[in-house]
C-alpha positions as CSV (number, residue, x, y, z in Angstrom):
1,X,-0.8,-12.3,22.9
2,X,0.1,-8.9,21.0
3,X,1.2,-11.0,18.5
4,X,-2.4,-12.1,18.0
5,X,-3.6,-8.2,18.3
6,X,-1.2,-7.5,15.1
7,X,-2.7,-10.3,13.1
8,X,-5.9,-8.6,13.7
9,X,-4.7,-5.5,13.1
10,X,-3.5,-6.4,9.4
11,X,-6.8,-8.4,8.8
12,X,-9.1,-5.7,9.4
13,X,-6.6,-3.6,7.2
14,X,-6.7,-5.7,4.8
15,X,-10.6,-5.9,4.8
16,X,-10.8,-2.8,5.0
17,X,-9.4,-2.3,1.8
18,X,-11.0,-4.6,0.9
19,X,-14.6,-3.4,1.0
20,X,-14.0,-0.2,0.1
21,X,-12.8,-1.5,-3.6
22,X,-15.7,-3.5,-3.6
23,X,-18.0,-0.9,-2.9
24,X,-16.0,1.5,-5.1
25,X,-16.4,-1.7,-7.9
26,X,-20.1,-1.4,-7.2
27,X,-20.9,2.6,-7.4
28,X,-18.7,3.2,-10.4
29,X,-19.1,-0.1,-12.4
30,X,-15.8,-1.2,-12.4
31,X,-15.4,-4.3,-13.7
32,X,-13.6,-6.7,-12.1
33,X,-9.8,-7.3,-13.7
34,X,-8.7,-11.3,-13.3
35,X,-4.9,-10.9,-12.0
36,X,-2.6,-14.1,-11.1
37,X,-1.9,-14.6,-7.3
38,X,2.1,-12.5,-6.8
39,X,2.0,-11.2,-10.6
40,X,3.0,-7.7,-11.8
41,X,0.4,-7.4,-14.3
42,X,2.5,-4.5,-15.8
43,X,0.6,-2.4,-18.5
44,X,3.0,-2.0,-20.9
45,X,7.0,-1.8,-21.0
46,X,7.0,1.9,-19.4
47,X,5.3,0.6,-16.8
48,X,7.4,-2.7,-16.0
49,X,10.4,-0.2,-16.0
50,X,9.3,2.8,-13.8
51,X,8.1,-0.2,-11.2
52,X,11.1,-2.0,-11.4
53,X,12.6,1.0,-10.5
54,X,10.2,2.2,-7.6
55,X,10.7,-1.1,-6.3
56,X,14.7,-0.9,-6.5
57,X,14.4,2.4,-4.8
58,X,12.1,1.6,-2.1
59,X,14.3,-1.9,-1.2
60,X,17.3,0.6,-0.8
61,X,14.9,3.0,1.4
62,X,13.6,-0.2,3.7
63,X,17.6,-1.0,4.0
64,X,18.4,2.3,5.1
65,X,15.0,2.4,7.8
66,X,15.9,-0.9,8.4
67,X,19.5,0.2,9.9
68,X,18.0,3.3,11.2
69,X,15.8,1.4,13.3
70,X,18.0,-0.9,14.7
71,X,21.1,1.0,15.3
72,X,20.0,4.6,15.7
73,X,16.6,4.3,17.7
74,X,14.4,5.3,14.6
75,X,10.7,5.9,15.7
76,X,8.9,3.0,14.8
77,X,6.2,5.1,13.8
78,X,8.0,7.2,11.5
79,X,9.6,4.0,9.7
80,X,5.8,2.7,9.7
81,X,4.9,6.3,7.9
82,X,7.7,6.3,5.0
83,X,7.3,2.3,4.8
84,X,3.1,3.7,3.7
85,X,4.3,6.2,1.7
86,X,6.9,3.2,0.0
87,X,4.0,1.2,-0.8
88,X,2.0,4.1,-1.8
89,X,3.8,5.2,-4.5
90,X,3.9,2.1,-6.1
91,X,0.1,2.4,-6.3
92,X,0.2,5.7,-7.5
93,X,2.7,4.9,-10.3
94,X,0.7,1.5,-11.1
95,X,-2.6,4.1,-11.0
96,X,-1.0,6.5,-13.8
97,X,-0.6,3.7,-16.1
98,X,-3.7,2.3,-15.9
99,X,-5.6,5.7,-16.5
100,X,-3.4,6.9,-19.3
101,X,-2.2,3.4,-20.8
102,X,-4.7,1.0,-20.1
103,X,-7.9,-0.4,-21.8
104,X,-9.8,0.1,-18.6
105,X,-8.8,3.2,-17.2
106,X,-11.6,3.2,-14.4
107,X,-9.6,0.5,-12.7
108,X,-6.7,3.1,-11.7
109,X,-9.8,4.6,-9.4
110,X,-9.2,1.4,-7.5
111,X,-5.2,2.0,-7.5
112,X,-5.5,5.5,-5.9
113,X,-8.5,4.7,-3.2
114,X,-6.1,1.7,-2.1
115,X,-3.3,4.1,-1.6
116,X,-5.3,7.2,-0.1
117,X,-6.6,4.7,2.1
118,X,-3.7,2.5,3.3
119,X,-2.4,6.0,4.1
120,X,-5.8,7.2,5.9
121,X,-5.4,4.1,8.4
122,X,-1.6,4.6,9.0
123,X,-2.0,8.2,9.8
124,X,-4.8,6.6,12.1
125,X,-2.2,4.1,14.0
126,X,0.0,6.5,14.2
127,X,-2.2,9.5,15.6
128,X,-3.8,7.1,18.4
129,X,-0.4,5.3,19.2
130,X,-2.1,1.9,17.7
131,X,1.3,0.2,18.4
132,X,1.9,0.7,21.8
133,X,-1.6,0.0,22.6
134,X,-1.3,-3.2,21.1
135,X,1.7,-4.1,23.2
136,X,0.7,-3.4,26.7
């Protein structure tokens, strides 16, 4: 059954994120930019470089939580924290390039209110030990 609780968990996330773009779409006219399911939709060359290497970085980080959690009884909750803050600052980096490199530059409004978000609702599991609720 908790299984079920953390399916739930990542849908409402996930809408949650969701709606607040779309409302954010809404108040500051943002259009709406058509992106391929799984692409990278890098802005320029900078851009597919710095990501490449976030993403490098971050797959060593996971690797090293990953052991940490297994082998040295890492929080879960800390590893759920810097696994955020991971996927964060790949938002943040893809944010910079659209506001200073991109013909739209209102869409890296989208970028950061995804990432200030995802973090808002982590903080959130984490502060009201989400987790171990959904276990019992």
């Amino acid at each position: 059954m908790s299984g079920f609780k953390f399916i739930m968990l990542f849908i409402v996330i996930i809408l949650i994120i969701a709606a607040s773009k779309f409302i954010l779409r809404k108040v500051f006219n943002i259009n709406k930019v058509k992106k391929k399911a799984f692409s990278y939709h890098h802005i320029n060359s900078t851009h597919r470089k710095v990501d490449w290497a976030v993403r490098l970085t971050a797959l060593a980080v996971y690797l090293i939580l990953m052991y940490q959690l297994f082998y040295h009884d890492l929080s879960i909750n800390l590893f759920l924290f810097f696994m955020t803050l991971i996927f964060t600052s790949e938002n943040f980096v893809r944010a910079y390039f659209e506001w200073k490199f991109s013909a739209d530059p209102k869409q890296s409004i989208l970028s950061i209110a995804e990432g200030v978000i995802l973090i808002t609702i982590v903080l959130g599991i984490i502060q009201f030990d989400v987790l171990n609720l959904l276990v019992q």
